[in-house]
N, C-alpha and C positions, 0 to 999 in steps of 0.2 A: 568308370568313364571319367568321371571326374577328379578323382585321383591322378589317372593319365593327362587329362587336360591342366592340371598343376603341374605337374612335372613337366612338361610340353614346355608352358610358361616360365617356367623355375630356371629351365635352360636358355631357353633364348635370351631370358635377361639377364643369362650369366656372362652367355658369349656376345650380346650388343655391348656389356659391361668393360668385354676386353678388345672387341675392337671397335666400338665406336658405330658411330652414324657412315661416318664417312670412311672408313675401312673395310669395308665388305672384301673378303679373296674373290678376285677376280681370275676365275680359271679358264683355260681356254682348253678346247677338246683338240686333241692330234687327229688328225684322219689317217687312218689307216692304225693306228695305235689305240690302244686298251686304254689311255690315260688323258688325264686332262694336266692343263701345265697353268703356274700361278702368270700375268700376261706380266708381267713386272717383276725386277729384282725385290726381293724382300725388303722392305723400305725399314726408316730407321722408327717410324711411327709402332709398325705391324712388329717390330723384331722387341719393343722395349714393351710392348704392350703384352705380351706372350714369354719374354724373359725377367720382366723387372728393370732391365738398365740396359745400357746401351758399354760397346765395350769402351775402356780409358783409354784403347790407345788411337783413338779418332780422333784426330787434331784439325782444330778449327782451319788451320793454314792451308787445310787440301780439300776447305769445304766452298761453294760459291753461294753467295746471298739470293738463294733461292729460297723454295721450302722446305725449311731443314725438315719435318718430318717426311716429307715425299721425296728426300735424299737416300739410295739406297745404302741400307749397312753395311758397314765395311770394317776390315779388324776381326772379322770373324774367322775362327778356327773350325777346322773342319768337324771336331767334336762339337762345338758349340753346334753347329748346325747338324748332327744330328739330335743332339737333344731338344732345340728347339723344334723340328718334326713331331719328335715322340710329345712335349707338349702342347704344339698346336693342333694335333690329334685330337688330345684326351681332351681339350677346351672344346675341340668339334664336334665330340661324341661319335670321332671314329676311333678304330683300334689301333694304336700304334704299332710301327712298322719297324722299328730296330728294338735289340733283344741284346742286353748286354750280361752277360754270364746268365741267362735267365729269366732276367723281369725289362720289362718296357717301363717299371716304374723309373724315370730318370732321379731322383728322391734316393734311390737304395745304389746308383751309381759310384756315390763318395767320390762326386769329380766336381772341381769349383771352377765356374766356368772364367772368362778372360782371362786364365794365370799361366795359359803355356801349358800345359800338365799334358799327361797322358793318362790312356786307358790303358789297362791292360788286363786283359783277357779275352772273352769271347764277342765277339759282335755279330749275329745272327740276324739277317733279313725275314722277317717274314713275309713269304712270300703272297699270302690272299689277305694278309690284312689291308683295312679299305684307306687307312693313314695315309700322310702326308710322307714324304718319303724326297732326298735327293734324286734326278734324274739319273740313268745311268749316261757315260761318255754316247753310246750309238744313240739313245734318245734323246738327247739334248741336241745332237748333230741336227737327226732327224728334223727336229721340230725348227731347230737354228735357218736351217734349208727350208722349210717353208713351202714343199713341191717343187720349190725352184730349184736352178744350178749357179745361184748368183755367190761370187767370192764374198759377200759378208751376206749375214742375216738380213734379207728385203730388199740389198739392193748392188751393184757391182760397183755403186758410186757411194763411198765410204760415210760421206758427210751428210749424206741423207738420213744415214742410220746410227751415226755413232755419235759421240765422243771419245776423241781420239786424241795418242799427240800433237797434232798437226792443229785441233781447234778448239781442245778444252779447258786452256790458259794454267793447265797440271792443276786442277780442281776437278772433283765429283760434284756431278749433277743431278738435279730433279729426275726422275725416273720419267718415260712417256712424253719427253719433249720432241725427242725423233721420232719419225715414220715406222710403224708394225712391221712388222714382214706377212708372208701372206696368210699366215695363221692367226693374225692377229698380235702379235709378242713381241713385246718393247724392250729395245736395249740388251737383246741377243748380240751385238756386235759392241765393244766398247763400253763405257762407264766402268764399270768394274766386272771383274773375271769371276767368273762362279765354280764352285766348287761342283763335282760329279762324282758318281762312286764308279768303280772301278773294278771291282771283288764280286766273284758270280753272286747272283741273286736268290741262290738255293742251297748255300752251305756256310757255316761259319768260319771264321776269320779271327787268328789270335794277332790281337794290337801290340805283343810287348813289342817287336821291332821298334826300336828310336829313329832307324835311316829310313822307314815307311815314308815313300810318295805316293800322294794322289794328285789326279788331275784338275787341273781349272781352266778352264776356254773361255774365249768369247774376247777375251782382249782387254785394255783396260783404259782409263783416260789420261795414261802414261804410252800406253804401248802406242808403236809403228803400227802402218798398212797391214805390214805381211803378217805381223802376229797379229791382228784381228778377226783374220781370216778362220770360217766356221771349219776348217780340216782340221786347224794347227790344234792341237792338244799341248800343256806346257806342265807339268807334276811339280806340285810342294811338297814340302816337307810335312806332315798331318800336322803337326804343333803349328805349325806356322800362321801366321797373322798379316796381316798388310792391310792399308789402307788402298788397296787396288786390286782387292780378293771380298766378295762377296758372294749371294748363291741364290736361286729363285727354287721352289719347291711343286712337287707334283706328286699326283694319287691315282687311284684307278677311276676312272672314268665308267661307273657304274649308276 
């Protein structure tokens, strides 16, 4: 028993270690859905405290004198953001949920992250692991909609929920300054686009393709109205990077 209650302790103060007092993941449960969802885009606090750094190509010029750590990450590539899953797992002492030729160890990948690179080979979801995991495209809708039928995430009046082109002076914002939608989830519409997987969630997937797109929704604090809109689905390039592409993360809700 006491053995277990050191170890109990050994962990918690590994993962208070890495995200802090004020970092807690705040997850919100889906109704009607097996899964809970992070309520905020991955911020730039949560993302360097789980990767080590933040990516170089986030330029101050597209940032607003907010809280820069409560600014969400952006510049991320769609690999990054699986490996960041598979490490915010194993930090959590859940099982990670991508499987690259094999191992969720991201360590034995030989991928370096912010450099544009590719994977190539196999990428395998595991499907009951209890990890942190990209939404798919229908469950990001899903949760985007909120119960509701309104054109953006919470609200059919844009500026309630986003940052958009129209108001965000072409700078990223604080995360949770706009209104939730009715799931509780901030910045479903606007600030920055997040990445989704796309690729069924029960068979593996070989990466060498270079012209590989996936998708990213939700709009960006560049994008128009109509690309805002929780239907529009818009596909990158997997390599691709932008400082108006970022990604929130979700698990099973057990």
């Amino acid at each position: 028993m006491k053995k277990k209650l050191i170890f109990v302790l050994g962990f918690f103060t590994l993962v208070m270690n890495v995200f802090g007092q004020g970092n807690a993941l705040k997850m919100k449960s889906i109704p009607g859905k097996n899964i809970k969802m992070l309520e905020t885009e991955v911020s730039e606090n949560l993302y360097r405290r789980v990767m080590g750094e933040l990516p170089t190509f986030m330029s101050e010029a597209t940032m607003i004198g907010e809280d820069k750590d409560s600014r969400p990450v952006c510049a991320v590539g769609f690999y990054e953001a699986i490996v960041f899953c598979n490490k915010l797992s194993e930090l959590s002492g859940l099982k990670p949920v991508y499987s690259f030729n094999g191992s969720t160890n991201v360590e034995t990948w030989k991928f370096s992250i912010h450099k544009a690179e590719y994977l190539t080979g196999m990428i395998m979801v595991k499907k009951n692991a209890n990890g942190y995991r990209l939404p798919t495209v229908e469950e990001w809708q899903y949760a985007a909609n909120g119960g509701e039928t309104n054109l953006y995430s919470g609200s059919n009046n844009i500026d309630d929920v986003a940052w958009y082109s129209e108001n965000s002076e072409s700078k990223v914002h604080q995360v949770a300054l706009k209104k939730p939608n009715e799931y509780g989830l901030y910045d479903m519409t606007g600030n920055v686009s997040e990445w989704c997987w796309d690729w069924p969630m029960n068979r593996e997937v070989f990466t060498e393709d270079m012209s590989e797109f996936v998708p990213t929704l939700g709009g960006s604090f560049k994008s128009k109205e109509t690309a805002c809109m929780t239907k529009k689905v818009k596909k990158s390039l997997i390599n691709f990077t932008s400082n108006q592409i970022g990604f929130r993360v979700v698990c099973l809700d057990k």
